[in-house]
mmCIF file of the N, C-alpha and C atoms, coordinates in Angstrom:
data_MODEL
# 
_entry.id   MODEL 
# 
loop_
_atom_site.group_PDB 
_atom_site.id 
_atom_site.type_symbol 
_atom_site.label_atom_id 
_atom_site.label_alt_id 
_atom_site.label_comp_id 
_atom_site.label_asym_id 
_atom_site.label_entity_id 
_atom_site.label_seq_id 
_atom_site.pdbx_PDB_ins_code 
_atom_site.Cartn_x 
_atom_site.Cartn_y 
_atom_site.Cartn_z 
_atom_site.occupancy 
_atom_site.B_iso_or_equiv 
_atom_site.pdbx_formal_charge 
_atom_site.auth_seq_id 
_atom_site.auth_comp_id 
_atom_site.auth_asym_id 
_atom_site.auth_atom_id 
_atom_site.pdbx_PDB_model_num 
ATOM 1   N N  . UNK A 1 1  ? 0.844  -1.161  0.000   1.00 0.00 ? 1  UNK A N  1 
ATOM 2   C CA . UNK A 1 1  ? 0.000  0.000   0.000   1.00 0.00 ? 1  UNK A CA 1 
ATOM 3   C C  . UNK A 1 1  ? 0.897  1.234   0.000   1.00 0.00 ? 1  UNK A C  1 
ATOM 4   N N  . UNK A 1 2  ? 0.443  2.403   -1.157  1.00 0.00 ? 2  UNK A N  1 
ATOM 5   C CA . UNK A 1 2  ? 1.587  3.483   -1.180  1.00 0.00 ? 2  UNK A CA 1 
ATOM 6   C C  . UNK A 1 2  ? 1.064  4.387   -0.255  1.00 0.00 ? 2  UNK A C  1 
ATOM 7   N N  . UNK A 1 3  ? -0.304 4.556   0.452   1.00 0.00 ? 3  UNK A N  1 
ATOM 8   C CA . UNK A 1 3  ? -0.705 5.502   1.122   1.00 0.00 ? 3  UNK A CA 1 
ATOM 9   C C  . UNK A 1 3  ? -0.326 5.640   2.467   1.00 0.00 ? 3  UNK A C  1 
ATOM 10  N N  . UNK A 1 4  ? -0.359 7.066   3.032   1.00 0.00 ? 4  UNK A N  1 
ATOM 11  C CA . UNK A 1 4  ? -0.034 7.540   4.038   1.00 0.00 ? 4  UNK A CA 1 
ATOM 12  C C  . UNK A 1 4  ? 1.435  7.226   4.431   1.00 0.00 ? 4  UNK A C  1 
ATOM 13  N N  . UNK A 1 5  ? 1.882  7.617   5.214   1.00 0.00 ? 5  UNK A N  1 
ATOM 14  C CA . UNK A 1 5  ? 3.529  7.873   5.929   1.00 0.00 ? 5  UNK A CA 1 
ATOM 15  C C  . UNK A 1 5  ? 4.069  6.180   6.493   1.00 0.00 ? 5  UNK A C  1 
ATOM 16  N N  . UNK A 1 6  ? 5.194  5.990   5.718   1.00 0.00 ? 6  UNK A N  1 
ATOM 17  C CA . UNK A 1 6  ? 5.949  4.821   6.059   1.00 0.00 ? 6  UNK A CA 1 
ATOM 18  C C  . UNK A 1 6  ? 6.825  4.807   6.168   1.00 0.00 ? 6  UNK A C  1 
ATOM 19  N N  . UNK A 1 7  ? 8.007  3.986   6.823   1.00 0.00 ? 7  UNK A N  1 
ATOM 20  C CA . UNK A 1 7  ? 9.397  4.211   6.270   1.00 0.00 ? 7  UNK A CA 1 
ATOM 21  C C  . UNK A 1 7  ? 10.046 2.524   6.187   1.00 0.00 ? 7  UNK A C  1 
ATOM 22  N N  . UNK A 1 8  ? 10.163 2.558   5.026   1.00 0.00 ? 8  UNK A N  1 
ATOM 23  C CA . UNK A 1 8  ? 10.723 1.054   4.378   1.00 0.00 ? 8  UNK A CA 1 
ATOM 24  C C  . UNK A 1 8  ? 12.808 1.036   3.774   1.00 0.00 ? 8  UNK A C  1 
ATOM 25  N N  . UNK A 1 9  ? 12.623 -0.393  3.566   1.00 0.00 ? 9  UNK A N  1 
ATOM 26  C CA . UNK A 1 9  ? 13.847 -0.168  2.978   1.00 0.00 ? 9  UNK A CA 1 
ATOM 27  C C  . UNK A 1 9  ? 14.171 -1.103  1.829   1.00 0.00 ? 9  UNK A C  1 
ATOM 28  N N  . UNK A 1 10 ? 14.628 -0.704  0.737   1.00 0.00 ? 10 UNK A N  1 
ATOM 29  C CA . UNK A 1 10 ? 14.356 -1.142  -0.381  1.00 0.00 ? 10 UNK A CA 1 
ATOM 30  C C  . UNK A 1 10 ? 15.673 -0.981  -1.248  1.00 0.00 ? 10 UNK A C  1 
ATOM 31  N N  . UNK A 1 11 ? 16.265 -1.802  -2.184  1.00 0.00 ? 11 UNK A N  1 
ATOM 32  C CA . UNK A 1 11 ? 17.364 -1.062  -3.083  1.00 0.00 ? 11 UNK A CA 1 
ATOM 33  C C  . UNK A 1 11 ? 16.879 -0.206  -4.395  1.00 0.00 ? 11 UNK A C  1 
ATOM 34  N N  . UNK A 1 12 ? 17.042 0.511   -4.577  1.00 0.00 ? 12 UNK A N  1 
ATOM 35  C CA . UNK A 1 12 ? 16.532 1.594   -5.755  1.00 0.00 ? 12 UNK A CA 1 
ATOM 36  C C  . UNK A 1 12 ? 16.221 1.406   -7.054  1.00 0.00 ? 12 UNK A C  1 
ATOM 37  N N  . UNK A 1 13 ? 16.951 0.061   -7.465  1.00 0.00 ? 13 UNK A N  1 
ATOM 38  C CA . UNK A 1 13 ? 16.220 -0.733  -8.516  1.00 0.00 ? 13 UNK A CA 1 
ATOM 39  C C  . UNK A 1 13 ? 15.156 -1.033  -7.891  1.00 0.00 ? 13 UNK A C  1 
ATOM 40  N N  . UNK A 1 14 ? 14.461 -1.723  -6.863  1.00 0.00 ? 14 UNK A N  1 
ATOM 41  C CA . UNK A 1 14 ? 13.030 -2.205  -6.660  1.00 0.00 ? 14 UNK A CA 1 
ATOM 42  C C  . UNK A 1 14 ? 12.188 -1.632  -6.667  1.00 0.00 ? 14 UNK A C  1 
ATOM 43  N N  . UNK A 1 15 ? 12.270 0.225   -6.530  1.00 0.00 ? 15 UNK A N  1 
ATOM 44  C CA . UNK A 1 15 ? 11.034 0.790   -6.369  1.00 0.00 ? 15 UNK A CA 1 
ATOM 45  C C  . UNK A 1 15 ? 12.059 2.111   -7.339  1.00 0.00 ? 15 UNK A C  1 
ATOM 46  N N  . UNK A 1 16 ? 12.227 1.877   -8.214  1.00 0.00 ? 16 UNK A N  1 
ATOM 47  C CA . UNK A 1 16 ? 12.565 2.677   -9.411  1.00 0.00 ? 16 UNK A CA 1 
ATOM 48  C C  . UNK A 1 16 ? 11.082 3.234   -10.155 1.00 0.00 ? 16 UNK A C  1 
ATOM 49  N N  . UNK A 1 17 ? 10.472 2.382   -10.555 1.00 0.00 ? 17 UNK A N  1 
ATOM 50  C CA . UNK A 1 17 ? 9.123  2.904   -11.820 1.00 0.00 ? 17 UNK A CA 1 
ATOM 51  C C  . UNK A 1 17 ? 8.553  3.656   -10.378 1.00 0.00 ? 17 UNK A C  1 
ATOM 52  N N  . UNK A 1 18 ? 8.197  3.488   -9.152  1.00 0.00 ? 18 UNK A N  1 
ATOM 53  C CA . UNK A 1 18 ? 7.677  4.347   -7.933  1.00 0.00 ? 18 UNK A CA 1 
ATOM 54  C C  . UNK A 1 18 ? 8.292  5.735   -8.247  1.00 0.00 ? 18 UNK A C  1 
ATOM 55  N N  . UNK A 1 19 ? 9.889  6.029   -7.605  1.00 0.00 ? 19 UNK A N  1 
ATOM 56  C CA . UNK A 1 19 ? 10.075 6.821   -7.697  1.00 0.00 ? 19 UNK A CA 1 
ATOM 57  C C  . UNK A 1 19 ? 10.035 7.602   -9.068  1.00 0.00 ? 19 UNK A C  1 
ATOM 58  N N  . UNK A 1 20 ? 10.110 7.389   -10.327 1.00 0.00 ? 20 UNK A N  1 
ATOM 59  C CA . UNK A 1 20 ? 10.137 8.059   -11.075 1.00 0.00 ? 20 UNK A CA 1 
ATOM 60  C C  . UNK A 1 20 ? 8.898  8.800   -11.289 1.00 0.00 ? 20 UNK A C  1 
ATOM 61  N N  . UNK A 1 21 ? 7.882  7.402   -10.781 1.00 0.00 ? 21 UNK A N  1 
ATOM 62  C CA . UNK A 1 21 ? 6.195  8.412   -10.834 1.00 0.00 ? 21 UNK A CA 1 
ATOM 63  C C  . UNK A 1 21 ? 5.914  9.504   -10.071 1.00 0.00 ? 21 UNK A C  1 
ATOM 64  N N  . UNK A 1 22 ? 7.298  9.572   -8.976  1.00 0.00 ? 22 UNK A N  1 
ATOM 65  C CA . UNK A 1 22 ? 6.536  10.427  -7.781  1.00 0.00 ? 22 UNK A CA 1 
ATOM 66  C C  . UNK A 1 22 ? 5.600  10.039  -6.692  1.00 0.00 ? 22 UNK A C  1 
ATOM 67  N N  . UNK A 1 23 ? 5.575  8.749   -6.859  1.00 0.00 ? 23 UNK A N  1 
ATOM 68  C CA . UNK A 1 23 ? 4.762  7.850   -6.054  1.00 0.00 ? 23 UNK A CA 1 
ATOM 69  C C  . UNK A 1 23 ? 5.742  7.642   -4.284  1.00 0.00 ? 23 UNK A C  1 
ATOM 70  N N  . UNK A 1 24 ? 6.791  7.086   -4.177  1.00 0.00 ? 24 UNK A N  1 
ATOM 71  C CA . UNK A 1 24 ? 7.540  7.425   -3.398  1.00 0.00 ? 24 UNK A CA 1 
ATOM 72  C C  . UNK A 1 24 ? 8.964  8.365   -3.255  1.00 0.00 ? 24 UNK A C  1 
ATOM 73  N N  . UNK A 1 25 ? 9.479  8.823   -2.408  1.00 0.00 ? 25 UNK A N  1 
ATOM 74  C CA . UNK A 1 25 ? 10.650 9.415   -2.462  1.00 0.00 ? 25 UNK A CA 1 
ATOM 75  C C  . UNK A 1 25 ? 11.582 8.537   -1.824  1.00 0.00 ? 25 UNK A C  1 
ATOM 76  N N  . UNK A 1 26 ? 12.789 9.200   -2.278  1.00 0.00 ? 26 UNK A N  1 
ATOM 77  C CA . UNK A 1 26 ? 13.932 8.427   -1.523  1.00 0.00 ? 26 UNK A CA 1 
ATOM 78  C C  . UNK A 1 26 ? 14.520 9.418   -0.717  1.00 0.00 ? 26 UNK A C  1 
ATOM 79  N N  . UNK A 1 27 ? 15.038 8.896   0.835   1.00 0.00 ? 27 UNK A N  1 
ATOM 80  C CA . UNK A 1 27 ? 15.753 9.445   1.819   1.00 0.00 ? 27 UNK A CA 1 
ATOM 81  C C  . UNK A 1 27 ? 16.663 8.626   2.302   1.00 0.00 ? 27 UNK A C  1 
ATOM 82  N N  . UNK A 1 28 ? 17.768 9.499   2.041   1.00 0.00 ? 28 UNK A N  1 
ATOM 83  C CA . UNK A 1 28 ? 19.032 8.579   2.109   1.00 0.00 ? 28 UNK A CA 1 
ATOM 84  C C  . UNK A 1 28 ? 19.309 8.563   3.924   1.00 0.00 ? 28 UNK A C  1 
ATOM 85  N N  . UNK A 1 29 ? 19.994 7.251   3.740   1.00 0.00 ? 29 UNK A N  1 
ATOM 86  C CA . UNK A 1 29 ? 19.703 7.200   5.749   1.00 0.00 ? 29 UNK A CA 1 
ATOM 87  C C  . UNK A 1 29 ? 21.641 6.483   5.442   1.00 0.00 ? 29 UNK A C  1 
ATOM 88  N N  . UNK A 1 30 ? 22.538 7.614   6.587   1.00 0.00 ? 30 UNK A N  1 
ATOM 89  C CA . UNK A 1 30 ? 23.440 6.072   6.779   1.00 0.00 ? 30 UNK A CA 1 
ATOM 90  C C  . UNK A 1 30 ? 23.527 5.745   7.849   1.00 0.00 ? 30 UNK A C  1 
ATOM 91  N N  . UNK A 1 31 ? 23.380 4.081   7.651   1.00 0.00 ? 31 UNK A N  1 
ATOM 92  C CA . UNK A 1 31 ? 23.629 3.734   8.866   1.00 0.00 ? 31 UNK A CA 1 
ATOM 93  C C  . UNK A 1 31 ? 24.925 3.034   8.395   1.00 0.00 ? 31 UNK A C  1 
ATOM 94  N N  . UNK A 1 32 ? 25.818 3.379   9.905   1.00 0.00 ? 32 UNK A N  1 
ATOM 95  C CA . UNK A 1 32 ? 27.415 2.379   8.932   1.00 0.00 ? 32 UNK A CA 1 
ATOM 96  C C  . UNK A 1 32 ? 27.255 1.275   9.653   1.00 0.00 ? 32 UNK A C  1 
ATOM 97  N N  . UNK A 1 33 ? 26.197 0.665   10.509  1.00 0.00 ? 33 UNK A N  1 
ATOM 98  C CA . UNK A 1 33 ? 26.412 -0.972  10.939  1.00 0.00 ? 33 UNK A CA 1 
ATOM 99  C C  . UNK A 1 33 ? 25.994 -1.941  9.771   1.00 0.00 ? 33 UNK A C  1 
ATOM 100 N N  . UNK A 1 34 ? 25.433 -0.844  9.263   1.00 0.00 ? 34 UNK A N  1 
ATOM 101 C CA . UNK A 1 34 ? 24.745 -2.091  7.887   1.00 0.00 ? 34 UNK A CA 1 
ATOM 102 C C  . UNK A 1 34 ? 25.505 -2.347  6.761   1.00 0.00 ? 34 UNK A C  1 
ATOM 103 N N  . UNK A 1 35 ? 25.780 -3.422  6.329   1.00 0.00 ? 35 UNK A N  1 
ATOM 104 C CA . UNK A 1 35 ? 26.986 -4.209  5.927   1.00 0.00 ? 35 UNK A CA 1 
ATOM 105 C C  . UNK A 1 35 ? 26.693 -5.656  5.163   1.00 0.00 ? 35 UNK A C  1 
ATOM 106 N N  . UNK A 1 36 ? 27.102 -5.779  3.596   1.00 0.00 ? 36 UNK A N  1 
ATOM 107 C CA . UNK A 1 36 ? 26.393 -6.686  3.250   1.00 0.00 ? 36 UNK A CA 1 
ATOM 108 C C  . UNK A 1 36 ? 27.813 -8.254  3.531   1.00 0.00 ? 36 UNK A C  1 
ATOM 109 N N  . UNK A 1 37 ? 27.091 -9.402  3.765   1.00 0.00 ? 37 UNK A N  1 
ATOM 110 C CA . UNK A 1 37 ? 28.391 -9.794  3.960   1.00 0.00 ? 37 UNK A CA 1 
ATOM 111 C C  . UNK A 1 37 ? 27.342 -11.186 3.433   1.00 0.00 ? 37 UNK A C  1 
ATOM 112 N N  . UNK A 1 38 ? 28.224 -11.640 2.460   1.00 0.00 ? 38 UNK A N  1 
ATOM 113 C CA . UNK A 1 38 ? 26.931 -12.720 2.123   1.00 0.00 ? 38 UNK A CA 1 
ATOM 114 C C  . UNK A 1 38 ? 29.120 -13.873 1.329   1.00 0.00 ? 38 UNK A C  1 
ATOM 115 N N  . UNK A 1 39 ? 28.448 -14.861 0.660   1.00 0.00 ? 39 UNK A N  1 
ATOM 116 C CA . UNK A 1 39 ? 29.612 -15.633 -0.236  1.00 0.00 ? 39 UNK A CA 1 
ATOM 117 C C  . UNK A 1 39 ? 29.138 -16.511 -1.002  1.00 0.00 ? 39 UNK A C  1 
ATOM 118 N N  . UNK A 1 40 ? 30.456 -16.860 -2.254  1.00 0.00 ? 40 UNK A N  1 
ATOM 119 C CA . UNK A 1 40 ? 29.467 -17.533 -2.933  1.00 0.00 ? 40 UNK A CA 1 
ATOM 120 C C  . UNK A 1 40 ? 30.053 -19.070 -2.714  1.00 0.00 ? 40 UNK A C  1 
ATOM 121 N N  . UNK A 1 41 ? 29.420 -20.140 -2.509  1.00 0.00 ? 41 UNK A N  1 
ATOM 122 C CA . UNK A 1 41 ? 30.427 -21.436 -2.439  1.00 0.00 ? 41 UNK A CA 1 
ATOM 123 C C  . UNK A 1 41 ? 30.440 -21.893 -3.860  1.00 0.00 ? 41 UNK A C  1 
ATOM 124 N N  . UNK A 1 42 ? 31.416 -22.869 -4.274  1.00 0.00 ? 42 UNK A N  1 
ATOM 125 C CA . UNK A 1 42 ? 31.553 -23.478 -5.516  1.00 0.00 ? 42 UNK A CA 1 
ATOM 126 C C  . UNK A 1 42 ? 32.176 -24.600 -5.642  1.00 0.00 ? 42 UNK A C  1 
ATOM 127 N N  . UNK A 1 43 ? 32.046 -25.634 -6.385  1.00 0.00 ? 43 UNK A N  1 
ATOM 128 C CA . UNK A 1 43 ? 33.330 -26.993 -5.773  1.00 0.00 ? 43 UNK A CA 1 
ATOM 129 C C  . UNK A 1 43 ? 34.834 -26.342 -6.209  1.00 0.00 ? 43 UNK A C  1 
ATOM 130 N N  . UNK A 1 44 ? 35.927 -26.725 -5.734  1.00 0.00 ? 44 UNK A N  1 
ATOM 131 C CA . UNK A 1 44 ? 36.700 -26.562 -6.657  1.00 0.00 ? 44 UNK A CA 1 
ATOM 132 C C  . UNK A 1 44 ? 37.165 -27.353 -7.453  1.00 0.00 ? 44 UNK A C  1 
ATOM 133 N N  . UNK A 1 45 ? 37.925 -26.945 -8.332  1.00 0.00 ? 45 UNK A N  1 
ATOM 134 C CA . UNK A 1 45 ? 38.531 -27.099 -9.607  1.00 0.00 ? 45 UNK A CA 1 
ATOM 135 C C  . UNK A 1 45 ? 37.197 -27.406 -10.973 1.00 0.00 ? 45 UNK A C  1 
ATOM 136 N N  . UNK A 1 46 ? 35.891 -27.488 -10.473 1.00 0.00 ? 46 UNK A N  1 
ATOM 137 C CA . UNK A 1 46 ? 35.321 -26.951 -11.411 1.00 0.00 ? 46 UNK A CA 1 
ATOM 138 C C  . UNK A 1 46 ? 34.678 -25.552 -12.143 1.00 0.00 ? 46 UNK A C  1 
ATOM 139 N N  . UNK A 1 47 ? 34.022 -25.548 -12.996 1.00 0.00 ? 47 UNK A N  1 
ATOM 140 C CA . UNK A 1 47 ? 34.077 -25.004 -14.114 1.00 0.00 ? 47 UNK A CA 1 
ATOM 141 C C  . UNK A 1 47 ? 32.501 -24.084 -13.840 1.00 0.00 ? 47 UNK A C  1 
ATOM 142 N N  . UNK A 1 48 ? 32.322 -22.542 -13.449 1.00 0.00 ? 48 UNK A N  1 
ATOM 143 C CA . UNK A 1 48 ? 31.092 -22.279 -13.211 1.00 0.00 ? 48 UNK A CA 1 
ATOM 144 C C  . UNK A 1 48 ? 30.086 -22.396 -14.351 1.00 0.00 ? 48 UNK A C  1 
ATOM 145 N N  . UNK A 1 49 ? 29.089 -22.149 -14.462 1.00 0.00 ? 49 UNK A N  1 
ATOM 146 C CA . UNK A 1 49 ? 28.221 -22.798 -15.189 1.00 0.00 ? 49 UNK A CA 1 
ATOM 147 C C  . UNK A 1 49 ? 27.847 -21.599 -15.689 1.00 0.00 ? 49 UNK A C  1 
ATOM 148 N N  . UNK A 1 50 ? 27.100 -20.909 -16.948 1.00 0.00 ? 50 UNK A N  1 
ATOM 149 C CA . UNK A 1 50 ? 26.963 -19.255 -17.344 1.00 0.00 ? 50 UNK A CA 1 
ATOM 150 C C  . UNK A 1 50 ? 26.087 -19.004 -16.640 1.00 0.00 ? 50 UNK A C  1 
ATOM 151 N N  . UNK A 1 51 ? 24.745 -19.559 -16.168 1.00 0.00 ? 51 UNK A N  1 
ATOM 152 C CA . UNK A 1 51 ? 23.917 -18.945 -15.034 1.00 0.00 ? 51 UNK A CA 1 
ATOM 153 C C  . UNK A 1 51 ? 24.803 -18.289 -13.690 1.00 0.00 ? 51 UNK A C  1 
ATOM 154 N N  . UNK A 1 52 ? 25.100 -19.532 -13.174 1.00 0.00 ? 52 UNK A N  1 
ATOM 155 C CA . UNK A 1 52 ? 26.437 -19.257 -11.944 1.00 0.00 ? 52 UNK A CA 1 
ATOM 156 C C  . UNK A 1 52 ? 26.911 -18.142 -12.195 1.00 0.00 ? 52 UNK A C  1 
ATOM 157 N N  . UNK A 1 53 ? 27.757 -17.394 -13.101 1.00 0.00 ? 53 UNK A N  1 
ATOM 158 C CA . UNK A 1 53 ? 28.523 -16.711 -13.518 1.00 0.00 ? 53 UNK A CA 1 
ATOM 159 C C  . UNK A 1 53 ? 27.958 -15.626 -13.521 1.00 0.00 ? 53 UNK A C  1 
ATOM 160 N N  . UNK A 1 54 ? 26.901 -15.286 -14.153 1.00 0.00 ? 54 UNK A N  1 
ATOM 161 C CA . UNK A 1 54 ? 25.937 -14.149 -14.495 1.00 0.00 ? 54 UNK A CA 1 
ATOM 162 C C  . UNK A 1 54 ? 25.512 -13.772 -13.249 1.00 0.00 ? 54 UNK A C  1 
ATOM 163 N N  . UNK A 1 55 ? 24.795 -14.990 -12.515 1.00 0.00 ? 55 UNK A N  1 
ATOM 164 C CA . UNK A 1 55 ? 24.217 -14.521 -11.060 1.00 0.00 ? 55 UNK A CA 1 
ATOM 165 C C  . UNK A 1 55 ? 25.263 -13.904 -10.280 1.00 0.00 ? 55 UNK A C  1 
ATOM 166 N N  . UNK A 1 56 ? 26.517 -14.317 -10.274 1.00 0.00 ? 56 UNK A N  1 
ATOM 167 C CA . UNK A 1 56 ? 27.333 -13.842 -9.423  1.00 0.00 ? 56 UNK A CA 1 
ATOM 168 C C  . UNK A 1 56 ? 27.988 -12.467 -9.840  1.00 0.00 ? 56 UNK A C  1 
ATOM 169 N N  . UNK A 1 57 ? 28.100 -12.229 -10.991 1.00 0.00 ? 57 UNK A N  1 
ATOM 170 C CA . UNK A 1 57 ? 28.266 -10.950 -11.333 1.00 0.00 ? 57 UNK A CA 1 
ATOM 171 C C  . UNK A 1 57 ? 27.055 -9.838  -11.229 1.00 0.00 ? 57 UNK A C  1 
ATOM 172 N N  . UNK A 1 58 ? 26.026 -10.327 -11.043 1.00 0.00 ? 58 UNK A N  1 
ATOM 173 C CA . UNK A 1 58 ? 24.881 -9.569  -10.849 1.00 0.00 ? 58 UNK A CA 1 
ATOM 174 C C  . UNK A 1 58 ? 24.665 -9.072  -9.278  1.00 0.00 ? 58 UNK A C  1 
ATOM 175 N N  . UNK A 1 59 ? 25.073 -10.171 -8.570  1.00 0.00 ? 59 UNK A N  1 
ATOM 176 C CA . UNK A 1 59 ? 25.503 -9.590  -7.139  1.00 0.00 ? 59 UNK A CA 1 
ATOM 177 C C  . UNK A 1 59 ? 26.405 -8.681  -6.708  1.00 0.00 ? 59 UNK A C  1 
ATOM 178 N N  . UNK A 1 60 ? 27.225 -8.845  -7.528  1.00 0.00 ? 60 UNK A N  1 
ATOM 179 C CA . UNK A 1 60 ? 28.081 -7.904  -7.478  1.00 0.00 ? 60 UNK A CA 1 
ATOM 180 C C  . UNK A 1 60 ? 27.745 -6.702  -8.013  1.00 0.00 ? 60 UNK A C  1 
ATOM 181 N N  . UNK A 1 61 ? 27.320 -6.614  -9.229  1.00 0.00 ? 61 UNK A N  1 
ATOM 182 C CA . UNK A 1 61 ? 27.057 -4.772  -9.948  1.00 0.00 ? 61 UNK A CA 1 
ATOM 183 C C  . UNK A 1 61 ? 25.769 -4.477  -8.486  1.00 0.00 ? 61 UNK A C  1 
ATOM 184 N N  . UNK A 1 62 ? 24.612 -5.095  -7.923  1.00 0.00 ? 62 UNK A N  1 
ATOM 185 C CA . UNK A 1 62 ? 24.096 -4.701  -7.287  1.00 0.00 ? 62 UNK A CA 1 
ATOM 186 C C  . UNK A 1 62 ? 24.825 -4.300  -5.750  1.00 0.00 ? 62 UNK A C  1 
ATOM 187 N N  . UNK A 1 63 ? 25.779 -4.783  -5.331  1.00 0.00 ? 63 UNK A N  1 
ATOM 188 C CA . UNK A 1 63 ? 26.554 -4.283  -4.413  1.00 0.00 ? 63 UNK A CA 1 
ATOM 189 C C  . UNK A 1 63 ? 27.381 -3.014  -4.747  1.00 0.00 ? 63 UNK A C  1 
ATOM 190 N N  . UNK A 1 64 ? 27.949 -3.148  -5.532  1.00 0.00 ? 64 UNK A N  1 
ATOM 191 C CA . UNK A 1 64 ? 28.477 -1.677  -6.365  1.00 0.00 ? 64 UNK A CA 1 
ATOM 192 C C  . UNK A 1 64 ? 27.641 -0.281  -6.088  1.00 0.00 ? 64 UNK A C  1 
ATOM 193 N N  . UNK A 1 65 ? 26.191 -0.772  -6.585  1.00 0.00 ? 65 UNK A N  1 
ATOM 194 C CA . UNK A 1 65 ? 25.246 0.463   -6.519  1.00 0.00 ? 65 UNK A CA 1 
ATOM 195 C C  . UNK A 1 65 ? 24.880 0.616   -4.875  1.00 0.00 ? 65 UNK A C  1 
ATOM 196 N N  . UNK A 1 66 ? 25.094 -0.581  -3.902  1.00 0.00 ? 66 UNK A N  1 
ATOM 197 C CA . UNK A 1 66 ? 24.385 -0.009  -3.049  1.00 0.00 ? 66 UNK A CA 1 
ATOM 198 C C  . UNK A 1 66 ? 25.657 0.467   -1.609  1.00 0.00 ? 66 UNK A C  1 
ATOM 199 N N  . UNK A 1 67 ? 26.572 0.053   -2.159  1.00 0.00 ? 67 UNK A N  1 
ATOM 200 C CA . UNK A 1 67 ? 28.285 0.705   -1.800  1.00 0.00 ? 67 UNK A CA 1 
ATOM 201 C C  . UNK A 1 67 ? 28.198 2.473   -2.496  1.00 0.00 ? 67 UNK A C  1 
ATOM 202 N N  . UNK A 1 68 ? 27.831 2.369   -3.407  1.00 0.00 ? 68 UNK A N  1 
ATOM 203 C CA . UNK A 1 68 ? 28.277 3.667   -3.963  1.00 0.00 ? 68 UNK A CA 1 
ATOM 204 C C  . UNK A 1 68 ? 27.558 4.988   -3.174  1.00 0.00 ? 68 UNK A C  1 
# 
């Protein structure tokens, strides 16, 4: 529900078509405890798979944006 006063938290790709409508705003908050700390496992000495690969680079450009 977009109505009345909330305060959520979201990465800016997810509520992009929002903000552009003017539907929500963004307010930048820092908090420095918040910290993404996640990994990826894999066997070794094999060979990632192009999904694998893609997903994991996709985690990454989305950490990029939310580092930046």
């Amino acid at each position: 529900m977009l109505a009345g006063q909330r305060l959520g938290a979201a990465l800016r790709s997810q509520i992009e078509p929002e903000l552009k409508q003017k539907r929500l705003v963004f307010l930048p908050v820092d908090v420095p405890w918040l910290k993404l700390n996640y990994g990826f496992i894999v066997k070794r000495a094999r060979t990632l798979s192009p999904a694998a690969a893609a997903f994991m680079e996709a985690v990454r450009t989305i950490e990029r944006g939310v580092l930046a």
